[in-house]
N, C-alpha and C positions, 0 to 999 in steps of 0.2 A: 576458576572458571568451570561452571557445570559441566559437562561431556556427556552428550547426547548420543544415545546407544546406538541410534539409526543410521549414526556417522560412523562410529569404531565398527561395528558390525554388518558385514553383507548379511542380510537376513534370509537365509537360505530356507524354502520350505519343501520337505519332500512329501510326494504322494505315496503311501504306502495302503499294505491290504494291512487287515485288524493281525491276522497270523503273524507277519513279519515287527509287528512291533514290539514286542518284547526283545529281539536279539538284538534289532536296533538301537532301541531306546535305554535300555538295561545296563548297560556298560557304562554310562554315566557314574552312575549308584557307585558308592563306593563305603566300604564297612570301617565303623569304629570303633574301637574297642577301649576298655581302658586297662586289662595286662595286670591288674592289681588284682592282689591275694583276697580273694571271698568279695572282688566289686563282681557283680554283674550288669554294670555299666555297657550298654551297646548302643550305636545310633548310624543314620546314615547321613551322608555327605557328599556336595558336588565340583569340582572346578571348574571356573571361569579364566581366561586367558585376555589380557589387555596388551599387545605388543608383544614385545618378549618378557612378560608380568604373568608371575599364574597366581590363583588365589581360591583359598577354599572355602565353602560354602555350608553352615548349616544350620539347623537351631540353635539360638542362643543358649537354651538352656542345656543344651549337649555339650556345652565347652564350658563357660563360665560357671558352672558351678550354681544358678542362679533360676529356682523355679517361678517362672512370672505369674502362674497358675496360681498356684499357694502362697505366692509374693514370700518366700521365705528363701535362705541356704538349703542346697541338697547337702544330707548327714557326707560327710568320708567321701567328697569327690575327689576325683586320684589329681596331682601336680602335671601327669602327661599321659595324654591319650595317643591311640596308636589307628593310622591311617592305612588298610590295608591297603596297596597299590595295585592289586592286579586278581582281576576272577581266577584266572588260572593258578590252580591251589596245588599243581604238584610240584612249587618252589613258593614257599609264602613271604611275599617283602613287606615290611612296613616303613610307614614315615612319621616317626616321632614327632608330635605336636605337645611342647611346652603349655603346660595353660595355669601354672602358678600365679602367674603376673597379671593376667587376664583375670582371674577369681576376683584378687588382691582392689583391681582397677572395676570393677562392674560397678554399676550402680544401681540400684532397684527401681524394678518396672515391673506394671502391671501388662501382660498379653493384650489388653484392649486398649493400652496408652500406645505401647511403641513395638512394631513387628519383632518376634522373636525370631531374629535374625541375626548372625553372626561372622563375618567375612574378615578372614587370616588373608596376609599375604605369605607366601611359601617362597623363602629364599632358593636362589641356584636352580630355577625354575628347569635348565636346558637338563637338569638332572632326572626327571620323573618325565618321562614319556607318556600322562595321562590322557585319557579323554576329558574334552571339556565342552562344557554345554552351549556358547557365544553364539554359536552358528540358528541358534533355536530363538534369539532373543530377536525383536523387530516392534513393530507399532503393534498399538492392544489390540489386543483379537476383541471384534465386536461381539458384544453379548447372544445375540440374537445367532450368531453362528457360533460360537461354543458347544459344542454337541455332547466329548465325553472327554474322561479324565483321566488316563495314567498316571499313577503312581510307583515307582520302584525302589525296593527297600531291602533290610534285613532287621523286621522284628526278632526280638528272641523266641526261641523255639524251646521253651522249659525241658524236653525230653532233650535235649542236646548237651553233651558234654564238652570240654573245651576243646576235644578234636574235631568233632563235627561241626562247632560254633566255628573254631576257626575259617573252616571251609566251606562254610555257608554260602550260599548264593542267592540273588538277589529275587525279592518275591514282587509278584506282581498285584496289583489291585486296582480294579478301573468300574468308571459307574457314569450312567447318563446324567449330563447336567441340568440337564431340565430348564427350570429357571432359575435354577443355583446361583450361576454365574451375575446374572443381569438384576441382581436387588442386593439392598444392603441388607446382612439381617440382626435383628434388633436384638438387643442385649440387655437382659434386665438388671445386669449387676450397676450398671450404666445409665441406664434408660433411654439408650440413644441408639442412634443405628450403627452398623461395625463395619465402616469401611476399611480394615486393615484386610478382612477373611471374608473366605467365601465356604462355604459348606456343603457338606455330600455325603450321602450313602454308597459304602460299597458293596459290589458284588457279594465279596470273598471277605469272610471273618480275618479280622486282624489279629491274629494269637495272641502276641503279648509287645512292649515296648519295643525299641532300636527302630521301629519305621520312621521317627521325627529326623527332619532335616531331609529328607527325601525331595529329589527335584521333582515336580509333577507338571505332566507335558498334557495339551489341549488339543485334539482331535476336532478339525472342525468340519463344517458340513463338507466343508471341499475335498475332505482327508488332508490338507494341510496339519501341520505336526508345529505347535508352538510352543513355547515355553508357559508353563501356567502355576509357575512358584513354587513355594517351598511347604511340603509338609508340616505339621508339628504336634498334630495328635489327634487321638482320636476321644470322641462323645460315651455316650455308652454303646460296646463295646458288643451288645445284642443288638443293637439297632444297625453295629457295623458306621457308625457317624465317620467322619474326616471332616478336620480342620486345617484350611489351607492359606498359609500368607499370600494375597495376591501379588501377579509378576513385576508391577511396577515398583511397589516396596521391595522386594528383594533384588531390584535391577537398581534404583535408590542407594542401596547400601551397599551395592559392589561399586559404584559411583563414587561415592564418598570414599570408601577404600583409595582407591586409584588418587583420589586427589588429595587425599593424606588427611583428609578432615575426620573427626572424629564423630563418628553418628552416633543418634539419641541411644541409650540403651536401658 
């Protein structure tokens, strides 16, 4: 039975000023690493909570092994990545994520067949005292009021060495949506229009990788605060582009999670 989010979730919307959004929203974000000798594997990721269920959230191709971009294997992706659990970096915890089996079991997809999207459930949930994002999820935010966009991350920062990487904290990136939001846009690898994504210029230059999998929140005219999907990369990288799964796909496949179905991948 589908499980409609409007039911599990009170859709909570706060009004906030532009200043206070980043400490708010930010604590979401949470860093991955993968802890293997000469990877410089990094990405971000988010949880969701169904009951007493938590579940974690991110690009598919940050776990699986599995570039939908290049429709190929990524060379040497590690057997288990590491979830850092908490901003504050003067005790650093991680949460071991397996993803040997996960590689083993993908199947290949093109980014414009099937959201590159990824949803673990995370045993012994009462264990990890996370933040999680449920409170943000509610009916679509209309186009017509979608104003701007947050995004929060941890690209890699090439001048950073493994002490600093560790201790990273989370960047922000945010950009007017214009009419982003409210059209499909066309894809010529395709020839068709790309309802999975929506697209954006940001402000602020994206340095380098680790921002995919980033939850990205929608400011609306009202200053309502909604959930507005999952990161997973960016265009050219001058232009500052973002490519972003819209919410109802990556709310889709925390669904599917929850009801032990196995989504398209």
């Amino acid at each position: 039975m589908r499980i409609n989010f409007t039911l599990l979730f009170l859709a909570l919307f706060f009004t906030v000023s532009a200043q206070d959004l980043t400490d708010s929203l930010s604590k979401y974000s949470y860093l991955i690493q993968a802890k293997k000798a000469g990877s410089q594997m990094q990405a971000t990721g988010f949880f969701a909570r169904y009951q007493h269920r938590l579940f974690f959230v991110t690009a598919a191709h940050c776990i699986t092994g599995w570039d939908p971009f290049q429709f190929r294997k990524i060379d040497n992706f590690p057997d288990t990545l590491f979830i850092r659990t908490s901003n504050d970096t003067s005790r650093l915890h991680y949460l071991p994520l397996p993803v040997a089996d996960i590689k083993r079991s993908t199947q290949p997809f093109h980014d414009y067949d099937a959201p590159d999207v990824f949803v673990v459930e995370i045993k012994n949930a009462k264990n990890y005292p996370v933040y999680s994002v449920e409170k943000y999820f509610g009916e679509r935010v209309r186009c017509e009021t979608a104003k701007t966009i947050w995004v929060f991350g941890y690209p890699r920062n090439a001048g950073y060495n493994d002490y600093f990487t560790d201790r990273q904290q989370p960047f922000s990136c945010t950009a007017l949506l214009g009419e982003a939001y409210c059209f499909y846009p066309f894809r010529p690898e395709t020839r068709r229009p790309d309802q999975l994504h929506y697209f954006t210029s940001f402000k602020d230059s994206i340095t380098g990788p680790g921002l995919s999998g980033a939850p990205a929140y929608i400011l609306t005219e009202n200053k309502h605060i909604v959930f507005g999907g999952l990161y997973i990369g960016g265009g050219d990288k001058a232009l500052r582009n973002g490519m972003v799964v819209r919410p109802e796909y990556v709310i889709d496949k925390i669904t599917a999670e929850i009801n032990g179905r196995t989504a398209s991948r």
